[in-house]
Backbone bond lengths (Angstrom), bond angles and torsions (degrees), N, CA, C in turn:
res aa  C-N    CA-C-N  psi(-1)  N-CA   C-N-CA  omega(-1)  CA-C   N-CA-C  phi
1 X - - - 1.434 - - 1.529 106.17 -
2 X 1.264 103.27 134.82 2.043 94.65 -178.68 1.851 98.86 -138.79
3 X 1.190 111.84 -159.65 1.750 108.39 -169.02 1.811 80.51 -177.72
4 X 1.468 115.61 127.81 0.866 139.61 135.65 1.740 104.33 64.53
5 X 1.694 88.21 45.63 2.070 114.41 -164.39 1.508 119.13 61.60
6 X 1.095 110.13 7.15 1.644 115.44 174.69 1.377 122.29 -95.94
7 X 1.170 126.61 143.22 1.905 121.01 -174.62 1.519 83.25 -96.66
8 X 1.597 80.67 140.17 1.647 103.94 179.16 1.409 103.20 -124.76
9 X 1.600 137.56 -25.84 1.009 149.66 -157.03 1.478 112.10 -154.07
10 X 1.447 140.64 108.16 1.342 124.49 137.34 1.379 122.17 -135.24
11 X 1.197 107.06 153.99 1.811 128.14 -178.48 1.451 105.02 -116.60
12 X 1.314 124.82 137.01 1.521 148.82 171.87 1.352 105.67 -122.32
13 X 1.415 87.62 125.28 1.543 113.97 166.79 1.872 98.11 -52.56
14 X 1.737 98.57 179.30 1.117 113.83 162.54 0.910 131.55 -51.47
15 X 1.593 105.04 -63.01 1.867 147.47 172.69 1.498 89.58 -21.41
16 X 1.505 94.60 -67.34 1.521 110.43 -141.67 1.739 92.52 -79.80
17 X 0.990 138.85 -54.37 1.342 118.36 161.02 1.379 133.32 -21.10
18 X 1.383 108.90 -41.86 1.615 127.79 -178.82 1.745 116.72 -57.40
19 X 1.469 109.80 -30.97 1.545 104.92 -170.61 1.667 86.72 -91.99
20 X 1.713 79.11 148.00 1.603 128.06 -171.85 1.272 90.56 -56.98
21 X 1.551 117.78 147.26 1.633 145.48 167.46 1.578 102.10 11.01
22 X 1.767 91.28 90.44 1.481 118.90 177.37 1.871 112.56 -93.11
23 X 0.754 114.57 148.88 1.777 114.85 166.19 1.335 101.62 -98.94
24 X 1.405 109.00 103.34 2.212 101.28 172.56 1.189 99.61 -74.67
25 X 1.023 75.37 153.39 1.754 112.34 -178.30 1.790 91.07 -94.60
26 X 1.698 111.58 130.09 1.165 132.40 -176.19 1.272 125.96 -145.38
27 X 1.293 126.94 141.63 1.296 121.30 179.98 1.157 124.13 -27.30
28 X 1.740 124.24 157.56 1.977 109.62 -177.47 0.990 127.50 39.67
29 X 1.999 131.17 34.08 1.335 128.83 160.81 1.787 85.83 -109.86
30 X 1.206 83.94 151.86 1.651 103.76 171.90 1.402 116.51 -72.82
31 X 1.368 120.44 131.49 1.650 112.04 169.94 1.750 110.78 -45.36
32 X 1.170 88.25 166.89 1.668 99.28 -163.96 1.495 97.10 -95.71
33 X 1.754 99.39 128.93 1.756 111.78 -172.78 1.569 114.69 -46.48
34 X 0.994 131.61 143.65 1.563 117.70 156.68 1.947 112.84 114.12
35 X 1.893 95.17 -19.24 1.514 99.20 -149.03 1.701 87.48 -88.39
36 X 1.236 115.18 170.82 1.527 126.35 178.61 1.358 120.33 -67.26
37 X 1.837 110.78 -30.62 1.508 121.20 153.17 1.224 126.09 -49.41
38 X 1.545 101.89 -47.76 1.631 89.15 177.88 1.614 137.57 -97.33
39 X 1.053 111.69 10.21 1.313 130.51 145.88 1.757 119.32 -63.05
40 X 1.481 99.62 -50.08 1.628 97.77 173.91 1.681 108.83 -83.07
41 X 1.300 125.21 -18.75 1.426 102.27 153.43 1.692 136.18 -86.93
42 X 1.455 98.26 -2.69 1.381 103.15 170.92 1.689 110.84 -74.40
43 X 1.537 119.07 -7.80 1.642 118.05 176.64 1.219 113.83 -107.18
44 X 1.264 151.00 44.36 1.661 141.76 161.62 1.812 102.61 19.81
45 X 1.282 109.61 -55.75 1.098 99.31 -162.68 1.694 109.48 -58.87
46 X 1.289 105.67 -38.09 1.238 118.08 -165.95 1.828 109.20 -67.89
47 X 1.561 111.24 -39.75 1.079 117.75 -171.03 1.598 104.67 -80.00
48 X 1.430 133.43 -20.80 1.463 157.99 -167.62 1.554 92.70 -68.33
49 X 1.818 117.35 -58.97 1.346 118.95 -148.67 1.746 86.75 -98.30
50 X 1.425 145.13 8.46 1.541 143.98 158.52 1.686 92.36 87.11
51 X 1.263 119.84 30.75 1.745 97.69 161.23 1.181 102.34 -44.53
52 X 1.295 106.42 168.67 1.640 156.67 174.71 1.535 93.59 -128.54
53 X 1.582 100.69 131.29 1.950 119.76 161.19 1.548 78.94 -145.01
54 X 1.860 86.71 155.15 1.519 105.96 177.25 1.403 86.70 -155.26
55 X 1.813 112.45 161.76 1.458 109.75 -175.51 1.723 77.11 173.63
56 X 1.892 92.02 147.04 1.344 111.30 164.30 1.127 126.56 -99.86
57 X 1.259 123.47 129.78 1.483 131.62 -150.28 1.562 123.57 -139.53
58 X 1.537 135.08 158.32 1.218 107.30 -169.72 1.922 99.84 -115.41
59 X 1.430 99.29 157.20 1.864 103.84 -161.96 1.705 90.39 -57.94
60 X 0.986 143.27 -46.79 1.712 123.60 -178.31 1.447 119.89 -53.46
61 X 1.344 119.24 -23.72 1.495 100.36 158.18 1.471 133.77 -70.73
62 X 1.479 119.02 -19.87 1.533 116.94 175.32 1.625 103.26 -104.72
63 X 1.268 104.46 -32.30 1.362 88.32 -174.38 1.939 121.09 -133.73
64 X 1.392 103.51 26.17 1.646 104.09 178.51 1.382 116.01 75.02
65 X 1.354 105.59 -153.38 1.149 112.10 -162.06 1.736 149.33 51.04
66 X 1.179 130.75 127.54 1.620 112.51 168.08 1.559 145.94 -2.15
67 X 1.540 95.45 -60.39 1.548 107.22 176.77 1.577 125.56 -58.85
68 X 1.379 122.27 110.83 1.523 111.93 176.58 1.955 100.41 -83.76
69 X 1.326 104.63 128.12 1.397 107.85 178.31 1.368 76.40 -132.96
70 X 2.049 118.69 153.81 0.977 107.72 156.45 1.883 103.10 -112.34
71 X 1.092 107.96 156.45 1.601 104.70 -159.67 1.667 87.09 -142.39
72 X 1.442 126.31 160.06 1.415 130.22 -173.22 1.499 92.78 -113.72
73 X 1.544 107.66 139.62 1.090 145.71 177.47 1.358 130.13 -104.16
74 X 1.668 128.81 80.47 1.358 143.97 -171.34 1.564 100.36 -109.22
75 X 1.915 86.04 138.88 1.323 106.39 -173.69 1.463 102.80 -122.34
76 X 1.324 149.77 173.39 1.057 163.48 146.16 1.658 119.19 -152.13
77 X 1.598 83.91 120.06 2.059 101.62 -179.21 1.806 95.03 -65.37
78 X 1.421 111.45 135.06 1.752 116.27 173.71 1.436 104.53 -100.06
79 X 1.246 103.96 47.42 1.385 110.65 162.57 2.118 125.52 43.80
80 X 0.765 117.75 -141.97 1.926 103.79 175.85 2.055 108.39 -57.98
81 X 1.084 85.26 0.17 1.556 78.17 178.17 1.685 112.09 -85.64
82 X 1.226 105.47 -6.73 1.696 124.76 179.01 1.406 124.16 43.37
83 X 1.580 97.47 28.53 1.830 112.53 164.75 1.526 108.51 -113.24
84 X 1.210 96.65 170.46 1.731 117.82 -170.83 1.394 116.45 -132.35
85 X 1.714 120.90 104.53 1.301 114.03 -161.47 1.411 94.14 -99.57
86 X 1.216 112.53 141.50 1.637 139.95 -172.47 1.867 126.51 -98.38
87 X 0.967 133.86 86.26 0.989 107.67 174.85 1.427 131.42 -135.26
88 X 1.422 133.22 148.97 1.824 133.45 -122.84 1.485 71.20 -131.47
89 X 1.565 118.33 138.31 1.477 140.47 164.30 1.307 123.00 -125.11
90 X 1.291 120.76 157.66 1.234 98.55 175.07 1.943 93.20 -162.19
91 X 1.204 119.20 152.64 1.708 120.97 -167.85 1.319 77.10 -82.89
C-alpha cells in the first residue's frame, strides 16, 4: 500500500521471504523508479479515477537481491482515498 509514491504498508508472503538477500520494503521508502506503480502513483488523477496497471516484472526491481524471478506486478489507484494497492504474483 503506498500514498503519494511512498510505501506505507507491506506484507510478504512466505515464498517471498524465502529468496536470498532481499531489500524489505518498509515504511517511508519510495516506490521503486521505473515500476508500473509508480508511474500510476505519480498521477492523482489516475489513482482518483481506480486505474488498474499490471506488468511482468523481475523480483530485483521491487525487492533486490540475486534471484531473477519474474513475478506480475498489479496496481490499483483506491480512488479519493489517494493510495495505490500493489500486488506481486508469481505461479
Amino acid at each position: 500500500m503506498s500514498t503519494a509514491g511512498v510505501i506505507g504498508y507491506c506484507l510478504m508472503s512466505e515464498a517471498m521471504k524465502s529468496l536470498p538477500k532481499l531489500d524489505w520494503l518498509r515504511k517511508g521508502i519510495r516506490l521503486p523508479l521505473g515500476t508500473v506503480t509508480a508511474s500510476l502513483a505519480a498521477d492523482p488523477r489516475r489513482v482518483s479515477a481506480g486505474e488498474r496497471v499490471r506488468d511482468q516484472i523481475d523480483v530485483p526491481e521491487w525487492l533486490g537481491g540475486p534471484r531473477r524471478e519474474t513475478v506480475t506486478e498489479e496496481s490499483l489507484g483506491l480512488g479519493t482515498y489517494g493510495e495505490v494497492l500493489t500486488v506481486l504474483t508469481s505461479t
